[in-house]
Every structure is written in C-alpha cells, then in structure tokens.
C-alpha positions as MATLAB code, in Angstrom:
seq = 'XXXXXXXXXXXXXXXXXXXXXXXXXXXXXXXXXXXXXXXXXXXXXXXXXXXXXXXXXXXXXXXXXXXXXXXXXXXXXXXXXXXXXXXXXXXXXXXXXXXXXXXXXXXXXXXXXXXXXXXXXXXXXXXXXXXX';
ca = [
      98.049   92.995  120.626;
      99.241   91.975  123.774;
      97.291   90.026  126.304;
      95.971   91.715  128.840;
      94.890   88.522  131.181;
      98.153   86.780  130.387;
     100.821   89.086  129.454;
     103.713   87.084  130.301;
     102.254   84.650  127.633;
     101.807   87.182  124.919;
     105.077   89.025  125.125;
     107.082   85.523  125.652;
     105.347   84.457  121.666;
     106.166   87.818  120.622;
     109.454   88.033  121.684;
     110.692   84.418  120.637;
     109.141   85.056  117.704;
     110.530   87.823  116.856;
     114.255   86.896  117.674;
     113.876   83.483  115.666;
     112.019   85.034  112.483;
     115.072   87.494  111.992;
     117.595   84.721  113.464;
     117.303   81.711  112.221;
     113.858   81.314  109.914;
     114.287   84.712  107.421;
     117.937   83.956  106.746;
     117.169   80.171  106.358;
     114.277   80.379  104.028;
     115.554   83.519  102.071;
     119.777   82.629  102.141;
     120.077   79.329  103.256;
     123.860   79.199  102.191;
     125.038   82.794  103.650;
     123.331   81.832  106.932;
     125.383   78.605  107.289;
     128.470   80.453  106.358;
     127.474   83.004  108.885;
     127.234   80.028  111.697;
     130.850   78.503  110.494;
     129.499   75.446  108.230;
     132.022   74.495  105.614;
     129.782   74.816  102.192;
     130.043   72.024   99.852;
     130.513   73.153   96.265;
     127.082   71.233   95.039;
     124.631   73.156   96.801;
     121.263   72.566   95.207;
     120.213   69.675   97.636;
     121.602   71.998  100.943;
     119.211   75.125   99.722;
     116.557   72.643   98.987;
     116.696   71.374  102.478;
     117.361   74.963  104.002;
     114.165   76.483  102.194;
     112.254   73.205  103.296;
     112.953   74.002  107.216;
     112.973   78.001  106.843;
     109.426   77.279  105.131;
     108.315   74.863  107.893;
     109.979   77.237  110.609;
     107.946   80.336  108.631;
     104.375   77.943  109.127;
     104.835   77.629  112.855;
     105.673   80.783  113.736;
     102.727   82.273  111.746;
     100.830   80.159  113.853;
     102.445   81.532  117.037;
     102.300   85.232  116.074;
      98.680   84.538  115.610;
      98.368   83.834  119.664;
      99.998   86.595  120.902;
      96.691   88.442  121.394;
      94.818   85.468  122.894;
      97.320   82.668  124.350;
      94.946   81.142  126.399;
      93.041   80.269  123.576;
      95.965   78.185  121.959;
      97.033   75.903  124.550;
      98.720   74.046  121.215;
     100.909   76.527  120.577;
     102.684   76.356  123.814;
     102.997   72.145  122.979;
     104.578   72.636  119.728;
     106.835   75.421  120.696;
     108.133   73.126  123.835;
     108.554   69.948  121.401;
     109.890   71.577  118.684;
     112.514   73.172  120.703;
     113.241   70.083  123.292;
     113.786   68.220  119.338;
     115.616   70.836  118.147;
     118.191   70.425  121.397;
     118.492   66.843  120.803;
     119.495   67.216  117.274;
     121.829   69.756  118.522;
     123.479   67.648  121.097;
     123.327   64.647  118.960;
     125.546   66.728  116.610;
     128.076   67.832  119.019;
     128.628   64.532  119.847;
     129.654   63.345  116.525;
     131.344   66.555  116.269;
     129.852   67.004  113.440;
     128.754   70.323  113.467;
     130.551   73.997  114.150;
     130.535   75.601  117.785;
     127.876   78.024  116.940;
     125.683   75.155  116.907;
     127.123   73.182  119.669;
     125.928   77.061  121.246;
     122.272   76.716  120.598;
     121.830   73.627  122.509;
     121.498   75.896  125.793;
     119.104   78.747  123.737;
     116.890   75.638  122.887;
     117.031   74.234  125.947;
     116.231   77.652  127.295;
     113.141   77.883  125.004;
     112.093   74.465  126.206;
     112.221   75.163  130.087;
     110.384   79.069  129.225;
     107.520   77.788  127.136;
     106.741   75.206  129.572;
     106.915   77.508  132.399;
     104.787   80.103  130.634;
     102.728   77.482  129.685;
     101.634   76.539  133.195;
     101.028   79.811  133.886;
      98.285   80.082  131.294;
      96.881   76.709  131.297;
      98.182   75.519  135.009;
];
C-alpha cells in the first residue's frame, strides 16, 4: 500500500485523503445541510438548490480523491495527482479568502484558508520530492 521508494509521497495522499473524505467530502455529499450547520452557515429555509450544489462538490470532491487514493501505492507514477491536489487547494484558498473579505462567510471558513494553504505549500513540497 504504501510506497516503498517514496514514502513521504504515499502516506502524505493517504493521510490528506483520509482527513478530507471524513471532513469535508462524506458529510458534503451525504448531509450537505448538517455539515454547513456544523461549520456555522445560517440555512436558508429553501434548500433544494443548496443540497443540489453540496452533492455536486461532495461528488466532484468524491472523483478526485478516488483518483488520489489510487496513487498512494505508486506516486511517482502520477505526477498529475500532485498538480491537481496543489491547484485545487491554492483555488480552494482563494475562494476562502475571497469570502472573508466580503465577510460573507462564518469563521470556520475564514479557518480553512491556512489548512488549504497548508495543503498547497505540502503537496508542492512532496511533489518535488518525487518528481524534483
């Protein structure tokens, strides 16, 4: 399971995996509502277009890691993996940010700028260990 020429690789997919399938994409996809009551959004009373839009993202979420799980055993052979992890997250930061300026969003949210951030700077540090 793990990489044996690139460990650091392997348990760094594995690990971020893990934390944002049981984090963020399970409770997304599954209970798109409870998780944004969980993280302090104010829940409209029409809903059906917000669970649309949460299943949509905990679906696309689901698709790449799937495809991240799948390089765990073999990272050097997925040099892609390590480019859509670092751009989806350096994205994901932006949005973040871009929402804490309007103030638009809760603090729990305003909070995940630094994790994504974090995931940004770790992938693409991993990444040149693997691929140099």
């Amino acid at each position: 399971m793990i990489s044996t020429a690139h460990p650091i690789a392997s348990w760094f997919l594995l690990i971020a995996g893990v934390f944002f399938l049981f984090a963020f994409v399970g409770p997304i996809l599954l209970a798109p509502l409870r998780w944004a009551r969980v993280m302090r959004w104010t829940v409209p009373d029409d809903t059906d277009l917000t669970v649309y839009f949460g299943r949509c993202l905990g679906a696309a979420a689901l698709a790449i890691l799937y495809v991240v799980f799948r390089a765990v055993p073999v990272p050097e052979q997925h040099p892609l993996v390590f480019e859509l992890i670092i751009t989806t997250s350096a994205l994901m930061a932006v949005v973040h940010v871009w929402g804490a300026l309007r103030r638009a969003q809760p603090w729990t949210e305003d909070a995940e700028i630094i994790m994504y951030a974090g995931v940004t700077a770790l992938a693409w540090w991993v990444r040149q260990g693997v691929f140099g």
